[in-house]
C-alpha positions as CSV (number, residue, x, y, z in Angstrom):
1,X,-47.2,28.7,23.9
2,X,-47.9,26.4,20.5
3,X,-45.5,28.0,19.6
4,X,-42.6,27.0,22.1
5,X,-44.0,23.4,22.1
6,X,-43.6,22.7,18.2
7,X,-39.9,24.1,18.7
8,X,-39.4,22.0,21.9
9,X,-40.4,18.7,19.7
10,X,-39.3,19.6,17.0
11,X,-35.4,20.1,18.9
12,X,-37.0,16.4,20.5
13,X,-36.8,14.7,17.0
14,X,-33.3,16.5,15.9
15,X,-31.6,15.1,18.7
16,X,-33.3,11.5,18.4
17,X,-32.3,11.5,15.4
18,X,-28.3,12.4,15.5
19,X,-28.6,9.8,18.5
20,X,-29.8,7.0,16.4
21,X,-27.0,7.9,13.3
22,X,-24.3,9.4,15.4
23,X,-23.0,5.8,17.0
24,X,-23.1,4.4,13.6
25,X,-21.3,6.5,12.0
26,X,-19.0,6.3,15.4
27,X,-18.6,2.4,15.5
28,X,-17.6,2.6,11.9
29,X,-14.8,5.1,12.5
30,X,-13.9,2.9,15.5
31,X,-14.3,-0.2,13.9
32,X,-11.8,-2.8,15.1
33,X,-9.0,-4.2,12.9
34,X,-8.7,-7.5,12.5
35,X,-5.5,-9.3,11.8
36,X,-5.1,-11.9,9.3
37,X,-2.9,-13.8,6.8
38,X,-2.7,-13.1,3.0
39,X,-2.8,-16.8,0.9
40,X,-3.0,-15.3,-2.7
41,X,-2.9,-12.1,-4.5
42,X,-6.0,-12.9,-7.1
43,X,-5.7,-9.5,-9.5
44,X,-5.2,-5.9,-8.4
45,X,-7.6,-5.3,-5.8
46,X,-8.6,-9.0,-4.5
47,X,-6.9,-11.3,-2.6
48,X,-7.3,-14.2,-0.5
49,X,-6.9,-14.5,2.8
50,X,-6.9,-16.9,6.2
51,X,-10.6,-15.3,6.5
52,X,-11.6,-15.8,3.1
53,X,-11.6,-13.5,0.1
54,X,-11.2,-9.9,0.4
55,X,-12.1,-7.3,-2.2
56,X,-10.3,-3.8,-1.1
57,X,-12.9,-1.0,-0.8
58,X,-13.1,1.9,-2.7
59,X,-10.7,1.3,-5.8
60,X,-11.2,0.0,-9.2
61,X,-8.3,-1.8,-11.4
62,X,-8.1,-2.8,-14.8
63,X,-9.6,-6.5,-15.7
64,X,-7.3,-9.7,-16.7
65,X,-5.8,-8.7,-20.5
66,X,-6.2,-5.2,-20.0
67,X,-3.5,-2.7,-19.7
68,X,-2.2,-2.1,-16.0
69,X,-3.6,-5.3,-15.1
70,X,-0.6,-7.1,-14.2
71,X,1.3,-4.2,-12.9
72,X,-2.1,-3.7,-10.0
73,X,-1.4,-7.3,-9.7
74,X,2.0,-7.0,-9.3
75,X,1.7,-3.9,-6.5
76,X,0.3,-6.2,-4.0
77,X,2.9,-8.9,-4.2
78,X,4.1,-7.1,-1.0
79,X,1.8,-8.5,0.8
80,X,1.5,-12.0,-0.2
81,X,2.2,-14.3,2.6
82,X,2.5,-11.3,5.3
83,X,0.1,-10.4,7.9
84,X,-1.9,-7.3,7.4
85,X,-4.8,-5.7,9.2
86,X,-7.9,-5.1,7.5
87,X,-10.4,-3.0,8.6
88,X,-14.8,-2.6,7.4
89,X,-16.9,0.2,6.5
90,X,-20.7,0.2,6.3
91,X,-20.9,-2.8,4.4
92,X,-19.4,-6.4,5.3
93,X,-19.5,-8.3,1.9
94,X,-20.3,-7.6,-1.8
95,X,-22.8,-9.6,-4.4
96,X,-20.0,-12.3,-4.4
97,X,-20.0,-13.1,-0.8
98,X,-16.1,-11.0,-0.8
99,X,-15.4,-9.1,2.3
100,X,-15.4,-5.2,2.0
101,X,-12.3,-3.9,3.8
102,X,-9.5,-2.0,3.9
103,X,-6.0,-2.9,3.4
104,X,-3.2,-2.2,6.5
105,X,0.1,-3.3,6.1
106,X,3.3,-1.5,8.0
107,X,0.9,1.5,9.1
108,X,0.1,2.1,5.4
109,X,-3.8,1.9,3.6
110,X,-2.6,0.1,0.3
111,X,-6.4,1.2,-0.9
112,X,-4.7,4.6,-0.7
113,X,-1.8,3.9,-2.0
114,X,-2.6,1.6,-5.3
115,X,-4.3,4.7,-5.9
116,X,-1.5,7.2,-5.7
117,X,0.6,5.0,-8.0
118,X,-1.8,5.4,-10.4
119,X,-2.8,1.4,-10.8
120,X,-6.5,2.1,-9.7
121,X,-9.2,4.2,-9.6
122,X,-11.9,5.5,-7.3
123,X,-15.2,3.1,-6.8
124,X,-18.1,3.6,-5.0
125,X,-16.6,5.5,-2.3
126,X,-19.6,8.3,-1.6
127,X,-19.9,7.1,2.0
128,X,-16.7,5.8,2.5
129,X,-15.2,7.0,6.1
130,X,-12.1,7.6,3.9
131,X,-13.3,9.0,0.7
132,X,-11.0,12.3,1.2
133,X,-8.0,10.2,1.5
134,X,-9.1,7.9,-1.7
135,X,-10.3,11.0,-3.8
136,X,-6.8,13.2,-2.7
137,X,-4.6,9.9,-3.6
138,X,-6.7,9.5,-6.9
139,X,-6.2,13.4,-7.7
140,X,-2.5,12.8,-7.4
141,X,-2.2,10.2,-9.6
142,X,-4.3,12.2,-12.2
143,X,-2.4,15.2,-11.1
144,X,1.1,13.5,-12.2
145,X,-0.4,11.5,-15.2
146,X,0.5,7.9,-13.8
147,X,0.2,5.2,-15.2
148,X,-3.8,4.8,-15.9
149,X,-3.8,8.7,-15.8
150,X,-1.0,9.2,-18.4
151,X,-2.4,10.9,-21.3
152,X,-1.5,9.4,-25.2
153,X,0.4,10.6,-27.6
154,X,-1.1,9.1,-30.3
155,X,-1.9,10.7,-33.2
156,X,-5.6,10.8,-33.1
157,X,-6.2,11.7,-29.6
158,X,-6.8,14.9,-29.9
159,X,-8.9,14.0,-33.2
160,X,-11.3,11.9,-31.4
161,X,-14.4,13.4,-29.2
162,X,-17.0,12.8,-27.0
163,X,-20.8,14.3,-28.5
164,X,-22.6,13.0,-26.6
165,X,-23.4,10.6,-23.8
166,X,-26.8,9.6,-23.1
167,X,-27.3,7.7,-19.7
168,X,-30.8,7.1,-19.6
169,X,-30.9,5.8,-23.3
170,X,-27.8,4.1,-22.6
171,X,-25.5,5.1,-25.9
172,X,-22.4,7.7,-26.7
173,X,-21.5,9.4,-29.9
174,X,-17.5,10.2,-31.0
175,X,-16.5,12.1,-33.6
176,X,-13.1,12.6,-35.4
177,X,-12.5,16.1,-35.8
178,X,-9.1,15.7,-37.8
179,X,-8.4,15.5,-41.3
180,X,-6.8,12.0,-41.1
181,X,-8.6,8.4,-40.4
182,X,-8.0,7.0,-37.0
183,X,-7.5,3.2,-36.4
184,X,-9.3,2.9,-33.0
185,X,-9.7,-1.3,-33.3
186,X,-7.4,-1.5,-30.5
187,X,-9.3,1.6,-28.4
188,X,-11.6,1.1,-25.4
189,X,-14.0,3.1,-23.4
190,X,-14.8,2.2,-20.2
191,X,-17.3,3.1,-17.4
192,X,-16.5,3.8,-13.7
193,X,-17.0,0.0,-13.7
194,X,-15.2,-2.7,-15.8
195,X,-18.0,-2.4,-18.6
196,X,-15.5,-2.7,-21.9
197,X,-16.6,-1.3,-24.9
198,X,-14.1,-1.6,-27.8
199,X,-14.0,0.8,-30.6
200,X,-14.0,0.5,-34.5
201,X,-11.9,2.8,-37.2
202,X,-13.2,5.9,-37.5
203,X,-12.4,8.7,-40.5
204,X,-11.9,11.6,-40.8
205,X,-14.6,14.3,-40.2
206,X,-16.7,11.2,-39.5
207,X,-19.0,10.4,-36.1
208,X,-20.1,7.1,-35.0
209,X,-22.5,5.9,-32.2
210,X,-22.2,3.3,-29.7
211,X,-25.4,1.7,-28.0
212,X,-24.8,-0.3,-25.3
213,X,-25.8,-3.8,-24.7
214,X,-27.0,-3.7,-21.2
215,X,-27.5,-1.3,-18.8
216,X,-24.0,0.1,-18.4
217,X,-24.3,3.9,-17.7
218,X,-25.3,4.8,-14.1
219,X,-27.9,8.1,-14.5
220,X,-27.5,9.2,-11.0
221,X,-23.8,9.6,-12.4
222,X,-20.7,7.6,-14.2
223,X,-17.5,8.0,-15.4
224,X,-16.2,7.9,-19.2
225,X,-12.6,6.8,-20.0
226,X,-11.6,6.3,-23.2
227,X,-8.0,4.6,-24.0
228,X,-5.8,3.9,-26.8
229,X,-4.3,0.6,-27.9
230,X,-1.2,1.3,-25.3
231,X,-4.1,1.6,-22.4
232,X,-3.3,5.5,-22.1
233,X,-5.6,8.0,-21.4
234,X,-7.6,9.8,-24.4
235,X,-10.9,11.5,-22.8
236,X,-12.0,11.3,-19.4
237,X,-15.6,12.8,-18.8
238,X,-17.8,12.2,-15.4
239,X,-21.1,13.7,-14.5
C-alpha cells in the first residue's frame, strides 16, 4: 500500500511539473509575430526598427574593421526600409536594453539564412526554439567553406597549432610546427564571442603563450577561431 502511494505522488509531481513547463515552452513556439518597420541596418546582426533596436537571436558576426563585417552588413540591406515580422524566444531584451527576436521577411528567417551564407556564426542558441535550424544552416556554411568558414591557404596554416587551451586559467598556447617563421601580426583568434586577440610572429619550431586580459573563455564551454590576415579560417576548436 506505501508502496502504491509513493508511486501515485510521485506520478502527482511528474505531471505538475510538465504542466507548469509544458505552456511555456508552448507560448514560446506560438509566440505571436509582430510586424514592424526597419529604419537602419546598424552592422550585421542589428538593426533599428519602428519598435526600437533589435539584435537578431542566435547569430554572431564579425565586429566593425574585421573581415566579413561589411559584407553581414551588407546582407541585410534587403531589408532596410521594408516591413518584416519579428518574432521572441525566452528572452525579450539583452544587457543593452536590444530586443531579442527573430528576423521574417518574405517567409524567410534571415537568422537562418545569414548563417547559411556563411556571414555569421552560431550564439547562444542552447535553448533556442530554433537551434536545429541555426546549427544545420551553420553546418552548411562550414560544410561548403563560405566565407567565415573558408579555410586559408597561407603558407603557415598548417604550421601553426593549438597546445593548449586553458579555460579556467584563462590562457592558450600555439606552436609553429614548420621549418619556416610565420608572420602572424595580422592573425586573430577569437572566442564564440567578439573577444579579439591579435597575434605576434612566431618561428619556426617556436611556441608562444597567450594570457588573456579578462575573463574571456567560457569553462562550461567556448569556441576557438583562429584567422589569418585575409580573415580566413586557420584552426577552429570548441569544447
Amino acid at each position: 500500500m506505501i508502496k502504491r502511494l509513493s508511486i501515485f505522488f510521485t506520478i502527482i509531481v511528474i505531471l505538475a511539473l510538465i504542466s507548469i513547463y509544458l505552456p511555456e515552452k508552448q507560448s514560446i513556439k506560438n509566440s505571436e509575430k509582430q510586424t514592424t518597420q526597419v529604419t537602419k541596418i546598424i552592422d550585421g546582426d542589428t538593426i533599428e526598427t519602428s519598435i526600437g533596436k533589435i539584435r537578431l537571436l542566435g547569430i554572431n558576426t564579425p565586429e566593425k574593421n574585421q573581415p566579413y563585417y561589411q559584407e553581414a552588413k551588407e546582407f541585410l540591406n534587403q531589408i532596410e526600409n521594408k516591413t518584416i515580422q519579428v518574432q521572441k524566444d525566452k528572452e525579450d531584451l539583452d544587457k543593452y536594453d536590444r530586443k531579442l527576436r527573430y528576423i521574417f521577411y518574405q517567409n524567410r528567417i534571415i537568422n537562418i539564412e545569414i548563417l547559411e551564407k556563411g556571414l555569421a556564426t552560431t550564439f547562444m542558441i542552447e535553448d533556442l526554439i530554433y537551434k536545429d535550424k541555426l546549427k544545420k544552416a551553420e553546418d552548411f556554411a562550414k560544410t561548403n567553406q563560405l566565407n567565415l568558414w573558408e579555410k586559408s591557404t597561407s603558407e603557415c596554416a598548417d604550421c601553426i597549432q593549438l597546445q593548449e587551451l586553458n579555460p579556467e586559467k584563462e590562457f592558450f598556447i600555439i606552436q609553429n610546427l614548420c621549418n619556416i617563421n610565420c608572420n602572424l601580426t595580422k592573425w586573430t583568434v577569437k572566442d564564440d564571442a567578439n573577444h579579439i586577440t591579435k597575434l605576434l610572429p612566431l618561428k619556426s619550431q617556436h611556441q608562444q603563450t597567450y594570457q588573456s586580459k579578462s575573463n574571456i573563455w567560457n569553462n562550461e564551454g567556448d569556441r576557438f577561431f583562429m584567422r589569418d590576415a585575409r580573415g580566413n579560417l586557420v584552426i577552429f576548436y570548441e569544447y
